[in-house]
Every structure is written in C-alpha cells, then in structure tokens.
Legacy VTK file of the C-alpha trace (Angstrom):
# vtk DataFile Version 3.0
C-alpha trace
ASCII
DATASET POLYDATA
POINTS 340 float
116.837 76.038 101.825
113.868 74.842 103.148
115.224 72.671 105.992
118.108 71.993 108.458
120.485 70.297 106.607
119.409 66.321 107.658
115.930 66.892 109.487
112.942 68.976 109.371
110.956 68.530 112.097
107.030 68.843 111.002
104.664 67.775 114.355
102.028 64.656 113.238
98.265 64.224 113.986
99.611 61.928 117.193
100.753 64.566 119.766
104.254 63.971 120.644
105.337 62.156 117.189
107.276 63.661 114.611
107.745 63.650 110.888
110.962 63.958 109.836
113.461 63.525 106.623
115.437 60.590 107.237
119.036 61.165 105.943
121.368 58.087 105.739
124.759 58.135 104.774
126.291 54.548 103.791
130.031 53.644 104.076
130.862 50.923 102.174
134.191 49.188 104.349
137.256 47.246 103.514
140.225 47.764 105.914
139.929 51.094 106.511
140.289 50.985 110.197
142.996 53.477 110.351
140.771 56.066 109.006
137.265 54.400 109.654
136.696 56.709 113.147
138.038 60.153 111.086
135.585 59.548 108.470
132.562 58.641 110.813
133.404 61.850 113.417
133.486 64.262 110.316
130.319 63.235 108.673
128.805 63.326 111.715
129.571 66.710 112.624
128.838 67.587 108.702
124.813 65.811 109.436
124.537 65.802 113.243
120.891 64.544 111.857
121.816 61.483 109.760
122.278 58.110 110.545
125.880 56.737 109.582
125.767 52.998 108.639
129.061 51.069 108.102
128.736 47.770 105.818
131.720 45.952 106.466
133.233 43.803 103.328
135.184 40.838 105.053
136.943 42.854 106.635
140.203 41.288 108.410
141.439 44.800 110.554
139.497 46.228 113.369
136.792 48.397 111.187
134.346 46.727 112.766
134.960 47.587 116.529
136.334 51.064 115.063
132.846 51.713 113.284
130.924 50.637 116.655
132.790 52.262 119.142
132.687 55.355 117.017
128.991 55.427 117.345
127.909 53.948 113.656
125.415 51.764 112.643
127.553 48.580 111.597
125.832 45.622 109.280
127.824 43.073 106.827
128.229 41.679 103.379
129.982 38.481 103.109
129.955 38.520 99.506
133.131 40.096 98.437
132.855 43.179 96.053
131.749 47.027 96.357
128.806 46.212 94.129
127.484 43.677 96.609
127.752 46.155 99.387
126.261 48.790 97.570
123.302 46.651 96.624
122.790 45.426 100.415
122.452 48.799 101.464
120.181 49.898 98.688
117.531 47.240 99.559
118.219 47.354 103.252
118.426 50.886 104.054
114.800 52.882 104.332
115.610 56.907 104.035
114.663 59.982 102.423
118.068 60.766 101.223
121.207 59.119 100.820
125.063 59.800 100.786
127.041 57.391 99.688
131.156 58.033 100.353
134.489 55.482 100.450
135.481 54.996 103.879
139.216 55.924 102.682
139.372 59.561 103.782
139.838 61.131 100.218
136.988 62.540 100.143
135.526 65.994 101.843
133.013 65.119 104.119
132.350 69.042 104.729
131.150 69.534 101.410
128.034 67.097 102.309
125.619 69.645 103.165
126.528 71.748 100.114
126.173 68.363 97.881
122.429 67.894 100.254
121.600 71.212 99.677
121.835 71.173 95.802
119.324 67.737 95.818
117.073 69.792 97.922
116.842 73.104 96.364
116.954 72.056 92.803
114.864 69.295 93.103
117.633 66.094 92.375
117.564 62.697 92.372
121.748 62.781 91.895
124.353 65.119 93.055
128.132 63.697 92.192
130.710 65.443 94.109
133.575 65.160 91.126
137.320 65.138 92.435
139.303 68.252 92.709
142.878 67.118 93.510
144.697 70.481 94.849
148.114 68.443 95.685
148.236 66.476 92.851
149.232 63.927 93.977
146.572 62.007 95.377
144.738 61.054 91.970
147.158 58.707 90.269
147.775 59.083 86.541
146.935 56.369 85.407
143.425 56.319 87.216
142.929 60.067 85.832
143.515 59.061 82.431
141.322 55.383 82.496
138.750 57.613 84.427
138.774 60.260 81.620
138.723 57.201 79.284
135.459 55.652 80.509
133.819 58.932 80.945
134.047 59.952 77.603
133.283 56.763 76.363
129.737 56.819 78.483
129.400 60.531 77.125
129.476 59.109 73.487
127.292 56.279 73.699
125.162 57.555 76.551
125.018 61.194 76.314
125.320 63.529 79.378
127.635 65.763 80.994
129.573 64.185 83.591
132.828 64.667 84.099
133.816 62.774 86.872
131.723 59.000 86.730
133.606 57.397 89.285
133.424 59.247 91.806
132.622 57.508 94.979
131.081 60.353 96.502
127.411 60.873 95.746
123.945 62.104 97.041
120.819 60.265 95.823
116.913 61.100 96.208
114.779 58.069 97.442
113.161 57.283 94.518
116.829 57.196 92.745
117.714 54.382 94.989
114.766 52.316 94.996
114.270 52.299 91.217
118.068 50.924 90.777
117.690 47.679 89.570
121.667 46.829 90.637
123.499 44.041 89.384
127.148 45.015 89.604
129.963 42.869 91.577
132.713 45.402 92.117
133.688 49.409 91.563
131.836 48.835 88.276
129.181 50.041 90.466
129.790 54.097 89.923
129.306 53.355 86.087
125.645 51.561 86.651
124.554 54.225 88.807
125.585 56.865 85.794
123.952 55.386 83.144
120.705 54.462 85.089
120.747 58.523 85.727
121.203 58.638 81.792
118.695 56.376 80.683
115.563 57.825 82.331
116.622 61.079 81.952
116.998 61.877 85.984
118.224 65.551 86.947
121.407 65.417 88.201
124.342 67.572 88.764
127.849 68.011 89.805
129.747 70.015 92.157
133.679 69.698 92.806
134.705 68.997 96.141
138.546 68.566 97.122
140.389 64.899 97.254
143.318 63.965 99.124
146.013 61.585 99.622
145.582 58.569 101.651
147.163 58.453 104.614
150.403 56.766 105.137
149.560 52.782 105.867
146.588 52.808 103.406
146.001 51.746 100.271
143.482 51.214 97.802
141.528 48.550 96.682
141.188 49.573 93.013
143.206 47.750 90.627
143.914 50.227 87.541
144.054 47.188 85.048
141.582 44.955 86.451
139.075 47.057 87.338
139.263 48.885 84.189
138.253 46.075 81.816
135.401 44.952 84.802
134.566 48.625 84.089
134.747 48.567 80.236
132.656 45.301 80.038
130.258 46.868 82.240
129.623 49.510 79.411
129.815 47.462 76.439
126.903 45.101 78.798
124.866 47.919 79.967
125.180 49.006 76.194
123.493 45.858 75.061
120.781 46.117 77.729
120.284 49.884 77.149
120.786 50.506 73.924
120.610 47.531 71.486
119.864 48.891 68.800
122.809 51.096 68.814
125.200 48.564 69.135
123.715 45.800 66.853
123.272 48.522 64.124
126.824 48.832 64.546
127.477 45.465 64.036
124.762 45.476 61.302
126.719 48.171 59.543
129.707 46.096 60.071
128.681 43.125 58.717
127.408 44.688 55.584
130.281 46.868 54.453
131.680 43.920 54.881
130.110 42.140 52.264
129.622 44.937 49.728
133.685 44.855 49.821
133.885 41.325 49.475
131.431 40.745 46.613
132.618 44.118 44.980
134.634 42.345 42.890
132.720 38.787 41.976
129.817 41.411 41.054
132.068 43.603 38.541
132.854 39.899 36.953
130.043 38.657 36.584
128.439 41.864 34.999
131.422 41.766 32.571
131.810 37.851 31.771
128.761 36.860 33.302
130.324 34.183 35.099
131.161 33.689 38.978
134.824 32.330 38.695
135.147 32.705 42.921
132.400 30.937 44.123
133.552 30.969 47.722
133.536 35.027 48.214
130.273 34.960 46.935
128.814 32.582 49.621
130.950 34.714 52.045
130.028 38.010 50.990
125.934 36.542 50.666
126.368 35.261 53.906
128.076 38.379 55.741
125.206 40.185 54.658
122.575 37.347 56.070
124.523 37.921 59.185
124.088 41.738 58.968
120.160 41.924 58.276
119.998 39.116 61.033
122.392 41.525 63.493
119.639 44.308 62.525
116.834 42.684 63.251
118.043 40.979 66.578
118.706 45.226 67.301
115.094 46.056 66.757
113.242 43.058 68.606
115.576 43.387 71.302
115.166 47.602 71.576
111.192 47.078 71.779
111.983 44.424 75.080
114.519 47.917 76.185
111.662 50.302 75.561
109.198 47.824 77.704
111.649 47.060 80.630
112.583 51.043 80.917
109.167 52.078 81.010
109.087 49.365 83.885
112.026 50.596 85.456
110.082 54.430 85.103
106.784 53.604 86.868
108.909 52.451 89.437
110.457 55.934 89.796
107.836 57.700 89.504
105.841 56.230 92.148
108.274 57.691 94.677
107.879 61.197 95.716
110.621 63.311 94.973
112.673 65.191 96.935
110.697 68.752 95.511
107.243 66.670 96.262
108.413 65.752 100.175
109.193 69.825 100.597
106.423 71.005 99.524
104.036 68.937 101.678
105.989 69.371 104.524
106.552 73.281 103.680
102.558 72.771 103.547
102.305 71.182 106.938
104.376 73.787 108.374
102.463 76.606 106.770
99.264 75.221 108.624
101.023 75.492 111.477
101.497 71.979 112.325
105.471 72.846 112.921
105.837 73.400 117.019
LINES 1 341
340 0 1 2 3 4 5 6 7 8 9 10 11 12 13 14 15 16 17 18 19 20 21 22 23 24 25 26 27 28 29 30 31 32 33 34 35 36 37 38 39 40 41 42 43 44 45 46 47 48 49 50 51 52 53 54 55 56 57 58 59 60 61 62 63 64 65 66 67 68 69 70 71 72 73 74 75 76 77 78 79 80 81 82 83 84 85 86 87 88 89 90 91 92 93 94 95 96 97 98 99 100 101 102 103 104 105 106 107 108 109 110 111 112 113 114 115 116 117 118 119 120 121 122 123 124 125 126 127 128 129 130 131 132 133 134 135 136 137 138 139 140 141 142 143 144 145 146 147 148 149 150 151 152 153 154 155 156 157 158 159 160 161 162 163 164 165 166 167 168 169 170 171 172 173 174 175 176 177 178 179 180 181 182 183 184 185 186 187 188 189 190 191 192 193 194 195 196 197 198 199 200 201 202 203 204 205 206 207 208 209 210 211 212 213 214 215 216 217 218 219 220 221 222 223 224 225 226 227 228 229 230 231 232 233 234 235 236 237 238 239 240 241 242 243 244 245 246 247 248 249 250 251 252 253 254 255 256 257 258 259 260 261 262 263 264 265 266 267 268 269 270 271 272 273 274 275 276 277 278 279 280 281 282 283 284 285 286 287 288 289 290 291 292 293 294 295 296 297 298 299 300 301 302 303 304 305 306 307 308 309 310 311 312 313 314 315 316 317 318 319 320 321 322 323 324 325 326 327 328 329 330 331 332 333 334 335 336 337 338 339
C-alpha cells in the first residue's frame, strides 16, 4: 500500500503547497435522515481524509440539516431519480477516487479502505463491494432472486464475472467516472455502470462486505416490480447501443427461420405440381425473409457506428491517468525526496 488510505501527502515546487489524492465519497439522499448522521460519522472515521458530499433528492425529512450539521458537504438534485443524482455528482465532483454508497445504512462503511485499497494496489478503475447478508433477513427474496435474474442475464449477453450488479456500494478510479457517458433516470443506474466496465474491458473486481437490515422507521425506495422492468429495459437498450449486432442477428435469425417454416411447404408444392396454390404464405414467407436480411443489415451498419462511438468513449479513458499511473509519479516524487 503505497499511501494512507485517502491522502498522500507529496510537497510541490511552491513551498508550503501540497499534492495530494483527493478522495470523495458521494451519498446519494432520499429520506434517510434517521440514519443520514450514522452513515456520515462512520465513513468519516473509515477516510478521516475524504471529503463526504450529500446530494439530496427532494428530500421532504430533515437530511438536509442532518447532512450539514454532521459536517458533510450538502448540494441538490431537483430532478427526481438516483440516476439524476448520480450523474450530478459525476460531472460536478473533481477527485482522484470515488466511493459511491446508499445513505440507508446497509452497507459496511468499514470495509471502505479494504474496497480503496484493492483500486490502489491492483491498479482498478472498479471495486464492487457485493452483499453478504449474515442475518438473512435484510436482502428480501424477491430482490435476491430479480438481482440474480439481471445478473445473469448481463453475464450472458455481456460477459464478465459479477455476481452482485446492483450493488450500491462501489469504488471508482477517475478516469472510470469521467469517461461515463450516463444517461440513466433511476436505480437502473448500477446496471450502466456494469456494462460500461464490460464494454471497454476495465479491470475490476469484487470483494464481499456484510449488509444489514434497515433500521426500524426506514424503508426503501426500490420498487421490486417497477424497478425491475426500468432495469430489464435498461439491458435490452444498452444491448442495442452496445451490441447491435448481437441482438439484430437475433432478430435476423428470427425472422428467417421464420420464413423457411412458412414457405417449407408452398416450396415442396410447387417442386411436386409446379404450381403455388397458397399465394399468400408465399408473399409472407418472401417477405419475413426481406425483413430478416433487412434486420441483418440494420445489425452491421449500426455495429460499425458502436465500434466508432466506443473507440470515442476509449480515448476518453485513456486520457486520464490511472490510479497505477498517479502512484507511481507520486512514489517518484517521494523517492526524490520531495515528501517532507
């Protein structure tokens, strides 16, 4: 480990100034002012370094006084929707590293320099911290079993390992954060952040860290149903954007089984009478496999626009250091004896 967890103090050419990491952890807010102070006071004693910011969502409790007098950096997002938040903070927000966490207390805010350390040391621009639910109680069944659901459903048409994709607990690298071209509303915001990890082939990793109840007097702002479709269409969109050929082959596939079936027979009849006695499943099956060929070839024009806007969205990574490339000139810096 190369630094204090947070801040690692390297002395500048101007006497008295200091370069530093900047760690930032966001809290994305929505009545959670019964736990708002909890969650603040432990992160803070987790990163004594880092600045806490608080983005309050329309909030109609106290969370805002709670987050202020508790020492946080408070800002707001009138639109309505985690996605929204997240995005504000993204393009607001000017760090080296970043934790993201729900303000609900469910999460282990002592496992954040383990999660920090693991960007750090193994050079990451993602760390998830996947639930580990010793109770049993705290991660409802039917949010385990949508989350497995959408997981595996990624896994298959994204690739990658993760086990745990919404998970609101996560640490990103700088160049992670400012090569997210967001565009989520709501808590389909853990899924976009996966599969932009996926798409340009990011390292990433996972570590478990424990989740608990809610307290008593809280309760959560994900709706299982809801949510769940926003979440699914958020794949089956991303899908489309990511991967078109994939899914219009699909469809192309589709489309021409399709016809082969239908025109199956009118072919066999004509070879044996050499007549077309059902003129209308012939137009259908001729033009089900227009449609397919058309379905292909939409998949192909569209995957060369894919390959252009991901090399885009790749540049754009790359031209931030990463979190190895900031050590190692700073480890430099030190070695010169720059570090007081």
């Amino acid at each position: 480990m190369f630094m204090r967890v947070g801040q690692f103090d390297v002395a500048n050419d101007v006497p008295g100034n200091e370069a530093t990491i900047r760690v930032a952890v966001l809290l994305p807010c929505y009545n959670e002012g019964l736990v708002l102070r909890t969650v603040i006071e432990r992160f803070r004693a987790a990163l004594p370094d880092a600045t806490i910011y608080v983005y309050d969502n329309n909030s109609c409790d106290d969370s805002i006084a709670v987050a202020q007098s508790a020492g946080a950096v408070v800002r707001s997002e009138k639109r309505q929707g985690k996605g929204f938040v997240v995005r504000r903070m993204f393009a607001d927000i000017d760090a080296d590293i970043y934790i993201m966490c729900d303000a609900d207390e469910t999460y282990d805010a002592s496992a954040v320099p383990s999660l920090v350390a693991a960007l750090i040391d193994d050079g990451l621009d993602m760390v998830v911290g996947t639930r580990v639910d010793p109770s049993g109680t705290a991660y409802r069944p039917a949010h385990r079993f949508g989350n497995w659901m959408l997981t595996s459903l990624v896994r298959t048409m994204f690739g990658g390992g993760f086990s745990d994709m919404l998970s609101g607990y996560r640490v990103f690298s700088r160049r992670f954060v400012k090569s997210f071209p967001l565009m989520s509303q709501g808590f389909e915001i853990e899924t976009e952040l996966t599969i932009h990890a996926l798409q340009l082939e990011m390292p990433v990793a996972e570590m478990p860290t424990r989740f608990k109840d809610r307290i008593e007097g809280s309760e959560s702002k994900l709706q299982t149903v809801s949510d769940g479709i926003r979440i699914l269409w958020t794949i089956v969109t991303l899908l489309k954007q990511e991967r078109p050929f994939f899914l219009f082959g699909i469809v192309a596939l589709a489309m021409m089984g399709l016809s082969l079936l239908l025109g199956y027979p009118v072919i066999t009849e004509y070879m044996r009478s050499g007549t077309v006695p059902r003129l209308p499943t012939a137009i259908l099956a001729t033009g089900t496999m227009i449609l397919g060929f058309l379905s292909l070839f939409c998949g192909l024009i569209l995957d060369t626009v894919t390959r252009g806007r991901k090399e885009a969205k790749l540049l754009r990574y790359l031209q931030c250091h990463s979190v190895h490339a900031m050590r190692d000139r700073l480890s430099h810096i030190g070695s010169s004896g720059a570090i007081e």
